[in-house]
MDAnalysis code that builds the backbone (N, CA, C; Angstrom):
import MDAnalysis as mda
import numpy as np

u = mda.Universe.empty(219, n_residues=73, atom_resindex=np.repeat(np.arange(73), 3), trajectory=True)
u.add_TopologyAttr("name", ["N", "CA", "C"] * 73)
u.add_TopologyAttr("resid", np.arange(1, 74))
u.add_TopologyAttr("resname", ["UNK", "UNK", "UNK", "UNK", "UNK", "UNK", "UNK", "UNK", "UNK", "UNK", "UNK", "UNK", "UNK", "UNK", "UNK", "UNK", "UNK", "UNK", "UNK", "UNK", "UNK", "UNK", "UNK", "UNK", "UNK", "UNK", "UNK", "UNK", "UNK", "UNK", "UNK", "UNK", "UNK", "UNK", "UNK", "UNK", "UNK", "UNK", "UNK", "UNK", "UNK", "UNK", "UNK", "UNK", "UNK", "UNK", "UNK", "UNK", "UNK", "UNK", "UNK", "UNK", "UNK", "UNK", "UNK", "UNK", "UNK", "UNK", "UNK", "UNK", "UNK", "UNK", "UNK", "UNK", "UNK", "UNK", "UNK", "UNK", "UNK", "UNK", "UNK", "UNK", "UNK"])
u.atoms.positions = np.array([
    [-21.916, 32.964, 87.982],
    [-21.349, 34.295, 87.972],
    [-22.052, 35.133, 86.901],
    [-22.829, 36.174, 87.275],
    [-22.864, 37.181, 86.270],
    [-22.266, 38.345, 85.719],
    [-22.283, 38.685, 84.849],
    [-21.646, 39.714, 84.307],
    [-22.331, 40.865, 83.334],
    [-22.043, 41.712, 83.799],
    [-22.896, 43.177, 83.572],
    [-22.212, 43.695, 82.219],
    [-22.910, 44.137, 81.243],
    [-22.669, 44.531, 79.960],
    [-22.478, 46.115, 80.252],
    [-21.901, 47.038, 79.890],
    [-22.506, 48.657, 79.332],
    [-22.254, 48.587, 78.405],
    [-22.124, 49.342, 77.171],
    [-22.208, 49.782, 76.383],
    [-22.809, 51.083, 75.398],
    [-21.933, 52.012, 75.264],
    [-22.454, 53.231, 74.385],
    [-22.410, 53.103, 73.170],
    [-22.940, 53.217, 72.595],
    [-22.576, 53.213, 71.021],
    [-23.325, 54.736, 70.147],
    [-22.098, 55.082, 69.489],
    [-22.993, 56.489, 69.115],
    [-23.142, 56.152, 67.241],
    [-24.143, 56.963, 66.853],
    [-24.396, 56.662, 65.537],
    [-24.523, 57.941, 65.111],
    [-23.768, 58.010, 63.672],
    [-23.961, 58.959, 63.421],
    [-25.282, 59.651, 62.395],
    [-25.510, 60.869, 62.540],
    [-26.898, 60.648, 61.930],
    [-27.263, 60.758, 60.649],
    [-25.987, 60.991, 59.724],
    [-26.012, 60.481, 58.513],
    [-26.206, 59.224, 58.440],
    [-25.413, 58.277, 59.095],
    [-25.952, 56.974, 58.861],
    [-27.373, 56.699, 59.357],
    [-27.978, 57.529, 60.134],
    [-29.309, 57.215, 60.751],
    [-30.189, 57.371, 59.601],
    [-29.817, 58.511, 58.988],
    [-30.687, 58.982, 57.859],
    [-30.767, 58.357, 56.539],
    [-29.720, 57.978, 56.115],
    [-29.825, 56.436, 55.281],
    [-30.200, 54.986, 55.245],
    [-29.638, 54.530, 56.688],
    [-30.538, 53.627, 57.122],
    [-31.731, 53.204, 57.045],
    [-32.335, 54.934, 57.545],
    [-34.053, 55.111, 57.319],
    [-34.658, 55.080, 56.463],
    [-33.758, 55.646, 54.848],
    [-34.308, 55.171, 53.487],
    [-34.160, 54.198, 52.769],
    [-33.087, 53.151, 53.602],
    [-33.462, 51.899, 52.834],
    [-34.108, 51.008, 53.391],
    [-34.778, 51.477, 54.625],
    [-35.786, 50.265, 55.648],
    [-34.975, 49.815, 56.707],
    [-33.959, 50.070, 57.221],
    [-32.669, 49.562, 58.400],
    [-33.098, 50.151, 59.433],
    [-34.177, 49.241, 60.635],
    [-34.170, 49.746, 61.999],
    [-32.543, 49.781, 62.419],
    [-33.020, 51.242, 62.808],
    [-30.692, 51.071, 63.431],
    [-31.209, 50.398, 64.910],
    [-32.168, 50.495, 65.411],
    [-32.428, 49.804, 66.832],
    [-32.098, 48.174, 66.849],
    [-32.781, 48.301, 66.091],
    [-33.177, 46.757, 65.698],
    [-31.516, 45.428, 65.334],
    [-30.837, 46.431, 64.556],
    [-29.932, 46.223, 63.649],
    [-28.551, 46.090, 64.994],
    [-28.564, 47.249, 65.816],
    [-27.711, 47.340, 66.845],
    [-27.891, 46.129, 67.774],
    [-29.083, 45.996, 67.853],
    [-29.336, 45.123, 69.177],
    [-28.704, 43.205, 68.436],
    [-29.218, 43.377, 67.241],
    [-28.858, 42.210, 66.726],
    [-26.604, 42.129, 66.612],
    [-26.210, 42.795, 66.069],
    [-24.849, 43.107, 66.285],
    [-24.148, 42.737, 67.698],
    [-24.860, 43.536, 68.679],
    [-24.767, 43.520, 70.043],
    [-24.901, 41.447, 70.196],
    [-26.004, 41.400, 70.223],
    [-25.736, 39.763, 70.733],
    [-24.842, 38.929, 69.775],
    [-24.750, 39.080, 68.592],
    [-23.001, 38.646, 67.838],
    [-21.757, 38.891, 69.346],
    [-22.013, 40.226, 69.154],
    [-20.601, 40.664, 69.786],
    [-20.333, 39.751, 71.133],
    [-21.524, 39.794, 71.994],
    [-21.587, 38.973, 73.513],
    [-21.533, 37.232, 72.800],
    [-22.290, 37.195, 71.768],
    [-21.689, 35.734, 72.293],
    [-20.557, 35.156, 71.926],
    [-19.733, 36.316, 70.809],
    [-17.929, 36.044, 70.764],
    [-17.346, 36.107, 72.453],
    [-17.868, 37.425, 72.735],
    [-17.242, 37.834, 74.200],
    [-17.603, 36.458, 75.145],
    [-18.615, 35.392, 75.102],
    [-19.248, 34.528, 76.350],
    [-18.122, 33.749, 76.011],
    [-17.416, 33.329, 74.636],
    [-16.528, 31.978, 74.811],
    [-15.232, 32.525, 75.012],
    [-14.632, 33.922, 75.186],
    [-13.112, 34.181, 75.438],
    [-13.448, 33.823, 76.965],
    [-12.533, 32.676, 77.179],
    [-12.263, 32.696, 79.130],
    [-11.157, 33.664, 79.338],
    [-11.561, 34.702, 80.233],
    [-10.780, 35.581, 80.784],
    [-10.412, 35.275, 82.258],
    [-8.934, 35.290, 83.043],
    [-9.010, 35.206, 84.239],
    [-9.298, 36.515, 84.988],
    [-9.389, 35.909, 86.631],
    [-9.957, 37.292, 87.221],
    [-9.566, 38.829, 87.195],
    [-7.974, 38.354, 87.149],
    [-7.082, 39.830, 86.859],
    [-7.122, 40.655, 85.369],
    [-7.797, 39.606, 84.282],
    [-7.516, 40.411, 82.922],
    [-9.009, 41.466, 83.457],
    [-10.087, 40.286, 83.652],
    [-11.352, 41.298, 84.188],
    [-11.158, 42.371, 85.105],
    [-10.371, 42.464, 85.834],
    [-10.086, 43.832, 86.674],
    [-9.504, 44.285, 85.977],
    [-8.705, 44.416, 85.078],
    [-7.345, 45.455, 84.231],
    [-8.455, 45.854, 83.349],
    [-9.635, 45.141, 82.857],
    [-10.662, 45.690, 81.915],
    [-11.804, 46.977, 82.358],
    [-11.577, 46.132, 83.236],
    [-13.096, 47.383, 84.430],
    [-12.171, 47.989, 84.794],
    [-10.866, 48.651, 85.140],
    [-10.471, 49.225, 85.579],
    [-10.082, 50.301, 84.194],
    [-9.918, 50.110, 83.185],
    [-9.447, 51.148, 81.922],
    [-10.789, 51.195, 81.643],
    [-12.062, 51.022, 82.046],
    [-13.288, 51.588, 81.703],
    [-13.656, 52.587, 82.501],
    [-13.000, 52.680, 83.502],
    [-13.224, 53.975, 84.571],
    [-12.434, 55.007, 84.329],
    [-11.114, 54.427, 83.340],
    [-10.460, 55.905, 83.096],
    [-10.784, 56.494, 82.754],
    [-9.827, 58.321, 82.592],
    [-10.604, 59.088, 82.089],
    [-10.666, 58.672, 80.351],
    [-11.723, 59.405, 80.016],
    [-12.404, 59.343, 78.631],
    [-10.848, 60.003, 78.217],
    [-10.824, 59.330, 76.898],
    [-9.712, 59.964, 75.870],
    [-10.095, 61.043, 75.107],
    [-9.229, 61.753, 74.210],
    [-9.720, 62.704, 73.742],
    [-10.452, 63.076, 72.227],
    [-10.388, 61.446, 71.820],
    [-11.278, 61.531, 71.132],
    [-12.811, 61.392, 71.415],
    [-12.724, 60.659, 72.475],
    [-14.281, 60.238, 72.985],
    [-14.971, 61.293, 73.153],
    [-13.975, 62.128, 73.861],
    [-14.600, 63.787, 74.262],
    [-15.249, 64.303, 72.877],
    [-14.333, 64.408, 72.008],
    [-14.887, 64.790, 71.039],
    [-16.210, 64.341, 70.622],
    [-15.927, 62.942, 70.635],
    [-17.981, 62.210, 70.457],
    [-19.004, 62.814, 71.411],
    [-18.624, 62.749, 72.465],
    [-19.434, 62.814, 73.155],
    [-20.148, 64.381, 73.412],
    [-18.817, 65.367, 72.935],
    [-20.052, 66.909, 72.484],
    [-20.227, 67.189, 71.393],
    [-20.390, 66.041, 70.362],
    [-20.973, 66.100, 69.209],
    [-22.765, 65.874, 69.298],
    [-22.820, 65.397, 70.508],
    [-24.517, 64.580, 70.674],
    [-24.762, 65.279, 71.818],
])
């Protein structure tokens, strides 16, 4: 069985801009975080219904803070 990741992640660009002066690829740094995070996520066994109640509140609408992120960028 496979399973499809998304993920947004927004950064803000103060932190981008500090990052950058102490040598911190944020690319680099994210992507490493990111496979932490999946391989906590590979050992929770979820049954089929928690996975639909999950994909299904990922289609809702965006909340209103997200909104807010999202016309910040």
């Amino acid at each position: 069985m496979s399973n499809k990741v998304i993920c947004t992640i927004y950064i803000n660009k103060d932190v981008k801009e500090r990052a950058h002066r102490v040598g911190i690829n944020i690319s680099k740094a994210t992507e490493n975080v990111l496979r932490v995070l999946l391989g906590q996520l590979s050992s929770i066994d979820l049954s089929q219904a928690q996975l639909k109640e999950i994909e299904e509140k990922s289609k809702e609408e965006p909340t209103e803070k997200r909104r807010e992120v999202e016309e910040m960028f």
